[in-house]
C-alpha positions as CSV (number, residue, x, y, z in Angstrom):
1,X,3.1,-4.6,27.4
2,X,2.7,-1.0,28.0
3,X,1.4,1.6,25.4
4,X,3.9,4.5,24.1
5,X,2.9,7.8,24.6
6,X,1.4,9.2,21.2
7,X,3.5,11.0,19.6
8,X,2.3,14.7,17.3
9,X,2.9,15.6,13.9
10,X,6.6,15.7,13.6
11,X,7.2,14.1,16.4
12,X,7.0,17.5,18.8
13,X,6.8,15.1,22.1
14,X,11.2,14.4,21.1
15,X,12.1,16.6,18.4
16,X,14.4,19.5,19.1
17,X,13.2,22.6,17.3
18,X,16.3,22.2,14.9
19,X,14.4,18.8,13.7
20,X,11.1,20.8,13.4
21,X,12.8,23.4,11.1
22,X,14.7,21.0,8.7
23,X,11.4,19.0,8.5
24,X,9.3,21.9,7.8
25,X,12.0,23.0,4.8
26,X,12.1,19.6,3.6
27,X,8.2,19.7,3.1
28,X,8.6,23.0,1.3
29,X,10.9,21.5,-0.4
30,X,9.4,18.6,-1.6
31,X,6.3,20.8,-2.6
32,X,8.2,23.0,-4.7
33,X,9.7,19.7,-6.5
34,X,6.0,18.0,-7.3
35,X,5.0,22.0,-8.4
36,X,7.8,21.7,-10.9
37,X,7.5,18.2,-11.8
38,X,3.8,19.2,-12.9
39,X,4.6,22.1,-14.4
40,X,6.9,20.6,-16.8
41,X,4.6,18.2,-17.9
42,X,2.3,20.7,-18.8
43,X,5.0,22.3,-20.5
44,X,6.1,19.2,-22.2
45,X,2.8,18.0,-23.0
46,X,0.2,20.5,-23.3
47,X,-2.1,18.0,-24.5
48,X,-3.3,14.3,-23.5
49,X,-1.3,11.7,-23.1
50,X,-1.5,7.6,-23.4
51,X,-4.8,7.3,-21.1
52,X,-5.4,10.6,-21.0
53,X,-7.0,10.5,-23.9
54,X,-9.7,8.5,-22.4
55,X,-10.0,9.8,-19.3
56,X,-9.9,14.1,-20.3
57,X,-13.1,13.5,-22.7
58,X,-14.5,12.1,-20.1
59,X,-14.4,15.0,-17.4
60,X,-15.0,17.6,-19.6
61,X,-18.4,16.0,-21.1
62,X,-19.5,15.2,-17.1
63,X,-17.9,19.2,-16.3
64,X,-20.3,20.3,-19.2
65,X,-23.1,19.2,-17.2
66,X,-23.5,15.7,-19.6
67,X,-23.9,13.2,-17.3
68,X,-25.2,10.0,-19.4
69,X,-22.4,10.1,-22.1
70,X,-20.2,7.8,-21.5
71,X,-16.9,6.7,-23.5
72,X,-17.0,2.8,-23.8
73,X,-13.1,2.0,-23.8
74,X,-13.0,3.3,-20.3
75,X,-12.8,0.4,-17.8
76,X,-13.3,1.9,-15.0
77,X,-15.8,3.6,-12.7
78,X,-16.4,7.1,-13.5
79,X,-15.4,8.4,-9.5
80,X,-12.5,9.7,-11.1
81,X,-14.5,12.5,-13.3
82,X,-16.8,13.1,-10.8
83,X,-14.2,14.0,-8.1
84,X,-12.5,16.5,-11.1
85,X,-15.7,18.4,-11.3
86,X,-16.1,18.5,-7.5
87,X,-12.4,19.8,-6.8
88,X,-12.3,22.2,-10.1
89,X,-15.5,23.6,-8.4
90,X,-14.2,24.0,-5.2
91,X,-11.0,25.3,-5.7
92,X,-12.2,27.2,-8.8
93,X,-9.6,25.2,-11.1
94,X,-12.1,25.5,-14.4
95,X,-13.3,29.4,-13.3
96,X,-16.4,29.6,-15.5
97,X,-14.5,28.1,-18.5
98,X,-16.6,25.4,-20.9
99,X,-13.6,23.0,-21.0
100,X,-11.2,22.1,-18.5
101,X,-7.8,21.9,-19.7
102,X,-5.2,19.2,-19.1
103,X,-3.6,21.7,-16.7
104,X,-6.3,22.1,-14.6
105,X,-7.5,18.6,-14.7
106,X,-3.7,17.3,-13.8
107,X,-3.6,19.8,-11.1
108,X,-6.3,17.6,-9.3
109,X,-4.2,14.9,-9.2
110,X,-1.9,16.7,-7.4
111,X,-4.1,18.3,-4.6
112,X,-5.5,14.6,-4.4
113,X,-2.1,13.4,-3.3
114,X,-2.2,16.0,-0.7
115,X,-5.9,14.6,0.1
116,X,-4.4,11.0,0.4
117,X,-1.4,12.2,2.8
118,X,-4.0,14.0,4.8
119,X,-5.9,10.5,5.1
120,X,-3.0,9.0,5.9
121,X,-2.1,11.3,8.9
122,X,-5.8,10.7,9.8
123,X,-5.3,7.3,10.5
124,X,-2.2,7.5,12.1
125,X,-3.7,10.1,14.5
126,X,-7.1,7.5,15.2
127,X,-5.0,4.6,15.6
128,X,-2.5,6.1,17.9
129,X,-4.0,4.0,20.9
130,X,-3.4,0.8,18.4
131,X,-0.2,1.5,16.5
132,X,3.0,2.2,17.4
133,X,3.8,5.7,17.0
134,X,1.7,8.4,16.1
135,X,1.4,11.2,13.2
136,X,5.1,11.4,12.3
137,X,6.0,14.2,9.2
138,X,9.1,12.0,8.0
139,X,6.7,9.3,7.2
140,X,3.7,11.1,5.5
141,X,6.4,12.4,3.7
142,X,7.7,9.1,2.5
143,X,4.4,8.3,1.7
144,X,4.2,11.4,-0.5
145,X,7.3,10.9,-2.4
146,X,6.4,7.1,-3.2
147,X,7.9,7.1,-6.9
148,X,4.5,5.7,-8.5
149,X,3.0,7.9,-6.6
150,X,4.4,10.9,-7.4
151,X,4.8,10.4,-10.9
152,X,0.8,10.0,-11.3
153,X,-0.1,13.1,-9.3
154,X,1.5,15.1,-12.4
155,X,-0.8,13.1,-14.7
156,X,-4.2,12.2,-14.9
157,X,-5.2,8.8,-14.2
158,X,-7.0,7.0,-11.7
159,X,-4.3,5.8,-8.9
160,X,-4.2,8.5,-6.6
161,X,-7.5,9.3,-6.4
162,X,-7.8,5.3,-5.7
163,X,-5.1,4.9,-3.0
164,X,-7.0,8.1,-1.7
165,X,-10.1,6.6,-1.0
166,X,-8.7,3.2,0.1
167,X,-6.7,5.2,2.6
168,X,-9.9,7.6,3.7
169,X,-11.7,4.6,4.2
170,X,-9.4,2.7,6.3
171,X,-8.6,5.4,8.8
172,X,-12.8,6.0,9.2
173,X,-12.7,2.4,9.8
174,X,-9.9,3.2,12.6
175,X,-12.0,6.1,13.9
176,X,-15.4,3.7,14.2
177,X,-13.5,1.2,16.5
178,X,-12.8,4.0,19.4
179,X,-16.4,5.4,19.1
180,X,-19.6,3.6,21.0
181,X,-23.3,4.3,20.5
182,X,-24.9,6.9,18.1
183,X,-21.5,8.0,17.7
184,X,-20.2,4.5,16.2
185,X,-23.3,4.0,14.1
186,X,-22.5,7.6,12.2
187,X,-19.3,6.6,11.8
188,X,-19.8,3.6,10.3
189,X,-22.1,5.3,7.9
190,X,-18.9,7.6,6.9
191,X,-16.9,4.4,6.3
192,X,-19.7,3.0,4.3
193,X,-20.1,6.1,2.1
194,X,-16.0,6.5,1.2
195,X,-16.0,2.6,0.5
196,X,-18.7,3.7,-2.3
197,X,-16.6,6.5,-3.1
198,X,-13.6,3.9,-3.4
199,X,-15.2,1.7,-5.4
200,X,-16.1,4.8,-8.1
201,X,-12.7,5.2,-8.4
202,X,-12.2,1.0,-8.8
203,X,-13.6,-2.0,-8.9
204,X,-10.4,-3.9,-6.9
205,X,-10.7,-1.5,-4.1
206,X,-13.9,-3.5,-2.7
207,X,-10.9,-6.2,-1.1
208,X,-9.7,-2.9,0.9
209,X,-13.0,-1.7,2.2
210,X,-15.0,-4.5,2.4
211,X,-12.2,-7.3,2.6
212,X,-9.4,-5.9,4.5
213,X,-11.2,-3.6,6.7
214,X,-13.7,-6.3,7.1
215,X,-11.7,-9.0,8.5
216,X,-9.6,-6.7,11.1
217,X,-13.2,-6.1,12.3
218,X,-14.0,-9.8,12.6
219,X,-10.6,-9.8,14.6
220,X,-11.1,-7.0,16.8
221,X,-14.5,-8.0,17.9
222,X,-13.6,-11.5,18.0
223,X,-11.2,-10.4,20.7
224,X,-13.1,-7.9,22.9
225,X,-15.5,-11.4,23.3
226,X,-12.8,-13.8,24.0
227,X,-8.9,-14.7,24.3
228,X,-7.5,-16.1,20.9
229,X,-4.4,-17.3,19.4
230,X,-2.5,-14.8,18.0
231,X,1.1,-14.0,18.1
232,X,3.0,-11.0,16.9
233,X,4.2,-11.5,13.8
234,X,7.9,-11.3,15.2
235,X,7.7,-14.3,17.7
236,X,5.6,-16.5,15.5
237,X,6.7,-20.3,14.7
238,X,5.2,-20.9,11.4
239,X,2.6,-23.4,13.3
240,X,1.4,-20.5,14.7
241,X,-0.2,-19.3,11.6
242,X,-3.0,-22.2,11.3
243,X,-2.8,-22.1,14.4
244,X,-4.6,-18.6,14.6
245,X,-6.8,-19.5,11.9
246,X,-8.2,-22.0,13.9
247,X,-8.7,-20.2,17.0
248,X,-10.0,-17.0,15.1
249,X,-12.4,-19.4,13.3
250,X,-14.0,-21.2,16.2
251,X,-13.6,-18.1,18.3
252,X,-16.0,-16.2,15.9
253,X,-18.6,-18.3,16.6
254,X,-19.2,-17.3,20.3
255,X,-19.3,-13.6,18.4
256,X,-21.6,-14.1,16.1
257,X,-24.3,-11.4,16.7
258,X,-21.8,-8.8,17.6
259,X,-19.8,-9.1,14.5
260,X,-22.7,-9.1,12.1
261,X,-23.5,-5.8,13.8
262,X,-19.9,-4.3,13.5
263,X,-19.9,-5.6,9.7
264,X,-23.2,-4.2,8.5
265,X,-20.7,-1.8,6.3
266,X,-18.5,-4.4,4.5
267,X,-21.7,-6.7,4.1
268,X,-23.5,-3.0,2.5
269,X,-20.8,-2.3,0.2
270,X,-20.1,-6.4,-0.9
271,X,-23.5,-5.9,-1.9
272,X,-23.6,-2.8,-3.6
273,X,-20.2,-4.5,-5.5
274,X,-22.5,-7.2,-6.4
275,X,-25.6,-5.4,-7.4
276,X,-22.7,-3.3,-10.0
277,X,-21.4,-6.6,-11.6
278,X,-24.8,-8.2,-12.0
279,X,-26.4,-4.5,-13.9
280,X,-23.0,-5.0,-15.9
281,X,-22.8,-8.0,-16.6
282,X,-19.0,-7.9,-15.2
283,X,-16.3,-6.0,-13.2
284,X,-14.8,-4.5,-15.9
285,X,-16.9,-1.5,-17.6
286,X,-16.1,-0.7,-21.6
287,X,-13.7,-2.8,-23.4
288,X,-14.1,-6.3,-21.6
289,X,-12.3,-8.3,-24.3
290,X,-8.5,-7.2,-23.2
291,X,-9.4,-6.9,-19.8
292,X,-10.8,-10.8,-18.8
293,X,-10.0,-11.5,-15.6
294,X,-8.0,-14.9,-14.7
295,X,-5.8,-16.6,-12.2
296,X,-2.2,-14.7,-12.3
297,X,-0.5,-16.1,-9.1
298,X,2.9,-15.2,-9.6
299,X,1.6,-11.5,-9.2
300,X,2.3,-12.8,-5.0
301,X,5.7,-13.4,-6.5
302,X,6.4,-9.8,-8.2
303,X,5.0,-8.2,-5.2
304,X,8.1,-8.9,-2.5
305,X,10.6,-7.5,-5.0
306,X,8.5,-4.5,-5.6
307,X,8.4,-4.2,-1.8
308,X,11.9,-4.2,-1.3
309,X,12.8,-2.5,-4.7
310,X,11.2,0.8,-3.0
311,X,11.7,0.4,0.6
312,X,14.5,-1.3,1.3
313,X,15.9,1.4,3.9
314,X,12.7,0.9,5.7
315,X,14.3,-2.2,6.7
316,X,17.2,-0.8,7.6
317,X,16.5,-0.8,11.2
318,X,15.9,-4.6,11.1
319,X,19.0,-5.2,9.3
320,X,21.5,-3.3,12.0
321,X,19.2,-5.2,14.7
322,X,21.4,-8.7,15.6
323,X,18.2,-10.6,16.8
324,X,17.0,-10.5,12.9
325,X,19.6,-13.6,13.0
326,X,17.6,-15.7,15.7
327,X,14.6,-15.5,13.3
328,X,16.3,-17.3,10.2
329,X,13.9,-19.7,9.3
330,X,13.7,-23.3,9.5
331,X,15.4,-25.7,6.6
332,X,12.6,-27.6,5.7
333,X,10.0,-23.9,5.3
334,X,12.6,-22.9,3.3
335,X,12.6,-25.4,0.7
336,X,8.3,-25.5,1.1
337,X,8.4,-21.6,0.1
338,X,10.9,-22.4,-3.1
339,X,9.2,-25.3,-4.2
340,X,5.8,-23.5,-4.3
341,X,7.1,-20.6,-6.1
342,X,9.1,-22.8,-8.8
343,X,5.5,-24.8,-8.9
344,X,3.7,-21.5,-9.3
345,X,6.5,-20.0,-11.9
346,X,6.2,-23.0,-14.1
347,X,2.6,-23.8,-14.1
348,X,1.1,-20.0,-14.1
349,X,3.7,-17.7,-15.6
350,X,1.3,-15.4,-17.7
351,X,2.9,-13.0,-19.8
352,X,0.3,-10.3,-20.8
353,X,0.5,-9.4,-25.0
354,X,-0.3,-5.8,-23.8
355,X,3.2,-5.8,-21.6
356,X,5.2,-7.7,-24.8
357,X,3.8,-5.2,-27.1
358,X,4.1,-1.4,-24.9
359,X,8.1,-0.9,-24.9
360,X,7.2,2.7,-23.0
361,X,6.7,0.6,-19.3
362,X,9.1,-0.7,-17.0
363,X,7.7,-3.9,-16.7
364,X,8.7,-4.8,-20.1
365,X,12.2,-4.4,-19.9
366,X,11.7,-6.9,-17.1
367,X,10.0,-9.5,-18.6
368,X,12.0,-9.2,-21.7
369,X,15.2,-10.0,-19.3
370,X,13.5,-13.0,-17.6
371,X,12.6,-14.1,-21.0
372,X,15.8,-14.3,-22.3
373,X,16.4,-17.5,-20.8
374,X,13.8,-20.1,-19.9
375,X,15.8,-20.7,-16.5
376,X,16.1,-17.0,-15.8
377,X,12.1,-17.2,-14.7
378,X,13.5,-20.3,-11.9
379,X,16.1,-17.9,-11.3
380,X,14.4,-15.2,-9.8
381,X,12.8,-17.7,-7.1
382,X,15.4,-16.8,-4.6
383,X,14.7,-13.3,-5.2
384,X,11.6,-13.8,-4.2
385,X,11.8,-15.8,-1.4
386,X,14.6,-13.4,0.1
387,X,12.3,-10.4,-0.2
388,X,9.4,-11.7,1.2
389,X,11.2,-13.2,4.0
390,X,12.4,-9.2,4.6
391,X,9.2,-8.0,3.8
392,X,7.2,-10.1,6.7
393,X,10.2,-9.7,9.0
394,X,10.2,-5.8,8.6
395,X,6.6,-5.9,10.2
396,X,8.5,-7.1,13.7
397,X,8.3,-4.8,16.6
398,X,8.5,-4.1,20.2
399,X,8.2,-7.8,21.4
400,X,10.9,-9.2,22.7
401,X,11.8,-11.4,19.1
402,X,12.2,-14.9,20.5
403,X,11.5,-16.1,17.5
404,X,10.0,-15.6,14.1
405,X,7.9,-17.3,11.5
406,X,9.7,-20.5,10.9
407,X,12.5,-19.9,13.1
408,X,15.5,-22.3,13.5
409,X,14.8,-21.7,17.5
410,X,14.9,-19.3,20.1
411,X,16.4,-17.4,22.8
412,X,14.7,-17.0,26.2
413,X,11.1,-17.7,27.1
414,X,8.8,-16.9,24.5
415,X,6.3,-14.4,25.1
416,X,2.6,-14.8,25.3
417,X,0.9,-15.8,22.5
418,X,-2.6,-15.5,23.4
419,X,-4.7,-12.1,22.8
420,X,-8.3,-11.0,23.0
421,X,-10.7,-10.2,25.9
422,X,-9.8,-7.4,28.1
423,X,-6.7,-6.5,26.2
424,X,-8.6,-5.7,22.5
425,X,-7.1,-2.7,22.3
426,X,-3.7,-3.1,24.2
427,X,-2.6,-6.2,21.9
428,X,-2.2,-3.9,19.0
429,X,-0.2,-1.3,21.1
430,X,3.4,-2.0,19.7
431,X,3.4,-5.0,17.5
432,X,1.9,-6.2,14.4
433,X,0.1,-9.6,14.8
434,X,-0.7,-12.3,12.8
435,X,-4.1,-12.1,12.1
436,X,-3.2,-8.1,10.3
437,X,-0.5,-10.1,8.4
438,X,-2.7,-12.1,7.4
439,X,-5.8,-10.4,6.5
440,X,-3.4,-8.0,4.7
441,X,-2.0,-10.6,2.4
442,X,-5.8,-12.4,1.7
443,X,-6.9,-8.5,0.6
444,X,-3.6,-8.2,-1.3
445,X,-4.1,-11.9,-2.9
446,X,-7.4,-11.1,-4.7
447,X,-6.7,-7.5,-5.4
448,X,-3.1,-9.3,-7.4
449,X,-3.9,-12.7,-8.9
450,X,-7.4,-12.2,-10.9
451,X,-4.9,-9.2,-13.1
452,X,-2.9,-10.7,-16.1
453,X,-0.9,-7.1,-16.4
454,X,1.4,-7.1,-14.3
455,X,1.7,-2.9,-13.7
456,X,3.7,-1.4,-10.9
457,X,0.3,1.2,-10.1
458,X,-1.2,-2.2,-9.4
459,X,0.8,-2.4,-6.0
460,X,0.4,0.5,-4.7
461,X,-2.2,0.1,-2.9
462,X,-0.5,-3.2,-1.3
463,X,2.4,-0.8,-0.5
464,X,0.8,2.0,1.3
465,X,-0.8,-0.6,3.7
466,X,1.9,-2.7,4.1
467,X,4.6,0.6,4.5
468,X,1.7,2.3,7.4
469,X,2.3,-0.4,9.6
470,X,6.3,-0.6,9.9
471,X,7.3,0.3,13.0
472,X,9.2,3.1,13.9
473,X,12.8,3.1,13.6
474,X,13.7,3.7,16.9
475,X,11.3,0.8,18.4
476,X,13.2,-1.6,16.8
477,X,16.5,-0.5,17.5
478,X,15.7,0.2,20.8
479,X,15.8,-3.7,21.4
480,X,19.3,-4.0,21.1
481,X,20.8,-3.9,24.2
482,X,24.4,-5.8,23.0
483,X,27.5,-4.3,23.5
484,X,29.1,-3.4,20.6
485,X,32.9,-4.3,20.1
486,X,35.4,-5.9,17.3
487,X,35.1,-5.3,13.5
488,X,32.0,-6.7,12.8
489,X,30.2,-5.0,15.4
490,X,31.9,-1.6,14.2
491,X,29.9,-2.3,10.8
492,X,26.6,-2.8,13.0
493,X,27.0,0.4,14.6
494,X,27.9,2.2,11.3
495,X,24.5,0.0,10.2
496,X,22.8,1.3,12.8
497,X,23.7,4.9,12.5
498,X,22.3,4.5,8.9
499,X,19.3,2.8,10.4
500,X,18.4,5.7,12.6
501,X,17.9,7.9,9.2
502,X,16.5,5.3,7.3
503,X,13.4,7.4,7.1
504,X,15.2,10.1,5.4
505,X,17.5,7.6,3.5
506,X,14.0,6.4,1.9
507,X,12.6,10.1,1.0
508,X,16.1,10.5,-0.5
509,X,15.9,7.1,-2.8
510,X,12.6,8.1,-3.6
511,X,13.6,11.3,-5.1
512,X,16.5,9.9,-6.7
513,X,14.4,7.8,-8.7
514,X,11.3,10.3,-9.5
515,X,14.2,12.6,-10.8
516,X,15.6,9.4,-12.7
517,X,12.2,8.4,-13.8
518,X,10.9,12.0,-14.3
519,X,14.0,13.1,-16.5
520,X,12.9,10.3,-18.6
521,X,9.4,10.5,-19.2
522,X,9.9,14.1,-19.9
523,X,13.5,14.3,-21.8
524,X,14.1,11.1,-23.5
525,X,11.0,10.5,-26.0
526,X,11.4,8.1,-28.7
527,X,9.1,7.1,-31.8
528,X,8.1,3.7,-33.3
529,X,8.1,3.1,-36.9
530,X,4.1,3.3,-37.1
531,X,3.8,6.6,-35.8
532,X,6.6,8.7,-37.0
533,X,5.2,11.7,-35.4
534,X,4.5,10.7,-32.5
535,X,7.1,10.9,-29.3
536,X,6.6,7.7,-27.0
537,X,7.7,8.4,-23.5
538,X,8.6,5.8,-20.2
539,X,6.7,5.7,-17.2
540,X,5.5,3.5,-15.0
């Protein structure tokens, strides 16, 4: 296994100066959409709207200096308000004004999002001797055009900001691994300081900082002490999964001093996580009665479809490549997978009075669908199953795919499966492993299950991990090596030729549906009977 030269911003080390130029006009044309989006919102609605009306108050008493005033139907930590004041300051948003208005307070969100693709090209560039490509345009810009995404940076609510510091935190996390000493302890200090900064903007974000980043730590210095069990995601038999566990697990043990070092953050801010729900007597601030938390385990179901509802041409190279058909898996995992998700539709389906009652969110049109019909909800299990079979396979890579999780069989000798000492850093060159699949789905798990709204912001943070570790297009299709010839194969190849733009195909389905969803928000109001005068819009 050999590491890929890192690639720049925009990929200068292969791009032809033509790429460079319609790259560089489609990020000024991108920026000039989200500068319109916002400024017709502010048009539209010059004043609050929905939790706006919550969270506005709010900054304006802390921008006036109040700092102890706090509104109790807010449920979240005020890192949101704080961060306003901070940005309005720096880039002289409020001037010397005594309010700031929703313009200037919805503005933030926007140079947030810019903050959060910044973050994002920050831990591409740290992680270029780990991942698979490096600081590639077409994909910050994918991850800037993320529908829910851009919809909230013309608003002003908490999600941006949130993904932001999840994202700032994760990449310091990156930049601690390659740094030894002094230089490591500081650092680790920075990662410790944005987790508390994440966790100010909310509570959930402590399974990204502390959690997630946490146990890739416990894996990495697991593996610079000894050789453990753990196969890239592509070649894995599903026995491989326990498998890893189990070798992880009695690995850690010979680790044990080292890794309570490398953790001290996580450990720091799962403490100052639980020092905050003791002093409040919960997790959720303000109105605790419609916000009890609870176990919601279908969430795990919703999340595949979202997945693959947004980014299904980021599978597109998988798709066009023939060896996704060697990794079909087995009979019998197929019908374990159904039968757990018709056990976990039946006997947890939790349909939220909040999502029944708000006809302005997707999600109810949704639910009202599946509730048509009792059998709809069994329905949908297939759905599931399909897309999260798509989602885990769409984390394959550069290894040579003799298999997959649960795989009928296999062509070919399978490659190594073992990883660790002497090749820590090497291992996660081209190929996403088990253990990341794994500690990403754990984080996802209890960030999901313990929320009985099911809201589409709710994933994003999921997404953005989950999306930063696909591999590149061309690594995957690089692995064909068939000829192609006869009818079906002149599909694959016109596959493939869509495969090798499936970046752009992505931006380009994004900004189909922000202008769908925009249009609509802004456009096509509508009032309920017991406010006359009051225009309801959709949104996410």
């Amino acid at each position: 296994m050999s590491l890929s030269k890192p690639r720049d911003i925009g990929g200068r080390s292969s791009s032809s100066p033509t790429k460079n130029a319609f790259q560089g006009a489609m990020s000024i044309l991108l920026f000039g959409t989200q500068m319109e989006w916002l400024r017709r919102v502010q048009t539209t609605l010059p004043e609050p709207y929905l939790d706006e009306f919550f969270h506005m108050p709010q900054a304006d008493t802390f921008w006036q200096g109040n700092w102890t005033k706090w509104n109790d139907k807010i449920t979240t930590p005020p890192g949101l308000y704080i961060w306003s004041v901070f940005v309005s300051k720096i880039f002289s948003l409020g001037s010397h004004s005594e309010m700031l208005t929703p313009y200037q307070l919805r503005i933030t969100s926007m140079i947030t999002l810019y903050f959060l693709t910044l973050s994002c090209s920050f831990w591409m560039r740290f992680g270029c001797k780990f991942s698979r490509s490096g600081v590639r345009l077409p994909q910050l810009l994918a991850i800037h055009t993320f529908p829910p995404l851009f919809f909230f940076s013309g608003l002003y609510y908490t999600d941006v900001l949130s993904a932001f510091t999840v994202i700032c935190t994760y990449a310091l996390w990156q930049a601690g691994l390659q740094r030894k000493g002094r230089a490591k302890y500081v650092v680790q200090l920075l990662h410790f300081m944005c987790g508390l900064l994440a966790l100010g903007a909310r509570q959930t974000n402590i399974f990204w900082v502390a959690v997630f980043t946490g146990g890739l730590q416990a894996v990495h210095t697991v593996k610079n002490q000894t050789r453990v069990h753990d196969p890239p995601v592509a070649d894995a038999y599903f026995e491989d999964f326990p498998i890893t566990i189990i070798s992880l697990v009695t690995s850690a043990f010979n680790a044990l001093p080292e890794m309570l070092l490398d953790l001290w953050p996580h450990f720091g801010l799962l403490a100052s996580f639980t020092a905050f729900v003791v002093w409040n007597g919960g997790v959720v601030l303000g109105d605790k009665t419609n916000h009890v938390a609870s176990i919601h385990l279908p969430q795990m179901l919703y999340l595949w479809p979202f997945l693959m509802f947004f980014s299904w041409p980021a599978v597109l190279p998988q798709l066009a490549n023939p060896l996704l058909l060697q990794r079909t898996p087995r009979l019998w995992l197929i019908g374990l997978v159904v039968t757990s998700m018709l056990a976990v539709v039946h006997l947890n389906t939790i349909v939220h009075p909040f999502l029944l009652a708000d006809n302005r969110h997707y999600t109810f049109y949704v639910f009202k669908i599946l509730r048509l019909a009792p059998w709809k909800w069994y329905a949908a299990v297939p759905v599931y199953a399909a897309c999260a079979w798509l989602s885990v396979q769409a984390l394959g890579s550069k290894s040579g795919f003799s298999g997959g999780p649960g795989v009928k069989g296999s062509r070919g000798r399978r490659p190594s499966t073992s990883s660790g000492r002497g090749d820590s850093i090497r291992v996660e060159a081209d190929t996403n492993r088990i253990s990341f699949f794994m500690v990403w789905l754990l984080s996802t798990a209890l960030s999901l299950i313990t929320a009985p709204l099911v809201e589409p912001r709710y994933f994003i943070v999921p997404w953005l991990m989950w999306r930063l570790h696909l591999p590149d297009s061309e690594d995957v299709l690089s692995q064909d090596a068939t000829a192609a010839s006869g009818a079906s194969n002149r599909v694959r190849r016109l596959l493939k030729s869509f495969a090798k733009q499936s970046v752009w195909i992505e931006i380009a389905w994004y900004m189909l549906i922000n202008l769908i969803t925009c249009r609509l928000f802004l456009y096509h109001g509508f009032e309920w009977q017991q406010e006359p005068d009051q225009v309801q819009r959709f949104m996410w």
